[in-house]
Each structure stands twice: as C-alpha cells, then as structure tokens.
C-alpha angles and dihedrals in degrees: 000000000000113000112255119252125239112258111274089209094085099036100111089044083055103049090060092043082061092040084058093046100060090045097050080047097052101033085051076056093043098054089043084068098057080055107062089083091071117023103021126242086269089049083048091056091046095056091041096051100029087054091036085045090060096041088059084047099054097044102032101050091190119207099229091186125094099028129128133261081239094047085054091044085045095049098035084058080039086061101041099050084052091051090043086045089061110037091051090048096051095047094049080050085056096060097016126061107251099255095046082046097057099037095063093047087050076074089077099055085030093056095046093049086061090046096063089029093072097185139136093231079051086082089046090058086044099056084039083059095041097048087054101048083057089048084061096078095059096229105331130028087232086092094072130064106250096215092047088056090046084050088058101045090055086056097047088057091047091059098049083052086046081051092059102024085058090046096059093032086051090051089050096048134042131248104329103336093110103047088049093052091048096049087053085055092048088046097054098045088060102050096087100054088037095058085043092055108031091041117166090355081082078066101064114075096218082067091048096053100038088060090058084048086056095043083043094056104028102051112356097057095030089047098050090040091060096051095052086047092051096059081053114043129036104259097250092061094052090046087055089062093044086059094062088072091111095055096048093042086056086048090053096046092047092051104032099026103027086232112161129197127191122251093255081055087059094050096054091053093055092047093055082046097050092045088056104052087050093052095050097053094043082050096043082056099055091044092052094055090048104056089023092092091054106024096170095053117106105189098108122066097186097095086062095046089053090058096053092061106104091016114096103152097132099044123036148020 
C-alpha cells in the first residue's frame, strides 16, 4: 500500500502559507534584536519561551497523567535542548547579522540530513556546505565576531539534538502535549538568566507586549501556517522552502536591521542553501526506500525526524 499524496490543488496556496511562514519567523527574529537593548538576548528568550510557552498551553491542553518515567526523561532533555537552542541563537543574533546568524546554525539540520542520507553525493553537499560557511566571512573571518559564530554553532548542534530529541518525544505524547510540556520547561529554565539580565525592563508593558509579538511571529503563525501547508504539499517539497531561511533571514536583516553583507557573503548563503536542499532530498530518498516496504508501520521515528530538518518553528529565532 503506497502512502497517499497531499492534494496538488492547493499547492500554490500552500507554498505562500510557508513563505509566510519564514518571514513571520525571521522578522520575529528580527524584532527580538531591537530588543536586546533593552532586555538582553537572555531576557529575549525569556519573553519568547515563557509567551509561546503559554500559547502551547492554552491550545494544547496536554494530559500529563499516564506517561512513563522514560517519556518524562525524554520530554525534560526535549525542553532543555529548546532552552539551550534559544539562548545560544539569540546570543549569536546579538554579535552576528541575522542571515549570516541563521545560515551557520542550518549546519545542524543540515549535518544530520548527510548522516541518514549515506550516500556518496551526501560529501558533495557537505563540501558545498563547507565551501559556503567559509564564504561567509567575505574574504577573512575577521570580519565576524569569533565568539558570535561559536554562539551559533552551539546552536546548530542543538538543533540537530532538538531534531532527535522531538522525534522520540513526539513518539511518547500525543498531538502537541509534549511540545507544550517541553517549551514550559524551556520556559522555566530560563527564567533565572532572563530576569538577570532584563531586570526592571519585565516591568514595562511595551516589553511585555513586544515579547508576545516575538513568540506570536516567531512560533504561533509560522507553526499554524505549516500545518496547513503539510496537508497540502510532499514533504520534500516543503523541506526545499524551509531551506530558503537564510535567505529570507538576510532579507529580513537588510530591510528591518540595515544589516549589509558583501557579495562573497551572499554566496555563501545560496551555497548552504543549495547543500541543503540537496541533503534533504538525498536523505528523503533514502528514507522513502526504506519505509516504503511497510508504510503503516510506526516503529521508526526517523521519517519524521527527517521532516523536521530544516523546520524549527517551535523551537528557535
């Protein structure tokens, strides 16, 4: 029995519901960053989790009862990664423009994606990749700030944690209890750094108010808009638009930051682009043969995994 494709009537429908999607996401991002002034990038992820935390809550309404000692474990590591995730992005956002930002954590996902695809093109995606992070630097990575890109490599490998930590907490909790769980444990464990750092700022309503903004843009929207857009398109081909967040990211710091980058910086956007599309497809192939065979069987979470590669809506920026 062959799994049934998503409709192709609404494709086009769909394709601007993801597009939406990846600029509410980046120009959350992008509004988190005129914050920092005032709140700190910790405070930021306070505010973000805390207000997106609530949002799950509210709609997801999760059941904690009748879950195993190993789905808690599963979810408490779930919510810490997503904590960690944050904090380290909005600190890189705090030393890095926003494309360049979001272009070297796209490693993680992007990483992950060569490893299951086990195959020989996977190394050509991989130098792709590699040849473009160095293109980042436009010419000498004195241009960034060392601490900024270790920032966002921390939060490339916790992605790629977030990626398989989703996949088995997804597997323990239905529909969206344990996301929900996991971002108020995010949440909480934030809570400490965010009121150092934000201090008397959590006092001002505008603040207030411009961090639900932030947790509106950058997970609730983005979030509803993909699973509309998921009943509508394969998933491949809604992996290959998620791939285009750097470009969008850069976009969105150019227009909202005025934050410039040189042409060899834009190059090196387009070629991690270009390297993760490649790896996810190579990897979406492998997958397919694989569950192709036993379509119904759930035993595997690794499919779903797979599609959560270059998706973070419910996690970061």
């Amino acid at each position: 029995m062959s799994a049934a494709r998503p409709p192709a009537s609404g494709a086009p429908g769909a394709v601007g519901l993801v597009v939406a999607g990846l600029v509410c996401q980046e120009g959350g991002a992008a509004i988190a960053v005129t914050l920092f002034p005032h709140v700190g990038p910790l405070g930021m992820v306070m505010l973000r989790l805390a207000f997106s935390a609530l949002i799950l809550l509210a709609v997801a309404r999760p059941r904690l009862r009748g879950h195993a000692a190993r789905a808690w474990r599963d979810v408490i590591v779930f919510g810490v990664v997503l904590g960690t995730m944050n904090g380290l992005f909005y600190l890189a956002l705090q030393r890095l423009p926003l494309g360049v930002t979001v272009t070297i954590e796209v490693l993680g996902p992007l990483t992950l994606s060569i490893i299951a695809g086990r195959r020989r093109s996977s190394w050509l995606w991989a130098g792709i990749a590699l040849v473009g992070v160095v293109a980042l630097a436009g010419g000498g990575w004195d241009r960034l700030d060392v601490l900024g890109v270790l920032f966002a490599l921390g939060a490339a490998a916790s992605w790629a944690i977030y990626i398989l930590a989703s996949a088995r907490v997804g597997a323990a909790f239905p529909r969206l209890d344990g996301l929900a769980v996991a971002m108020a444990i995010g949440a909480l464990l934030s809570l400490p750094f965010g009121i150092v750092q934000a201090g008397a700022a959590l006092l001002r309503p505008e603040m207030l108010g411009l961090g639900a903004a932030v947790a509106l843009l950058s997970s609730t929207l983005p979030y509803a808009f993909e699973l509309i857009a998921l009943r509508r398109l394969p998933a491949a081909a809604f992996a290959i638009l998620m791939s285009l967040a750097p470009a969008v990211a850069a976009l969105a710091g150019w227009a909202l930051l005025g934050q410039h980058l040189a042409w060899l910086e834009l190059v090196g956007i387009v070629m991690v682009i270009a390297a993760s599309i490649g790896a996810v497809r190579a990897a979406g192939r492998r997958v397919r043969a694989a569950v192709e065979p036993s379509v119904e069987s759930k035993a595997s979470p690794l499919p779903e995994a797979l599609r959560a590669v270059i998706s973070r809506r419910s996690g970061d920026g």
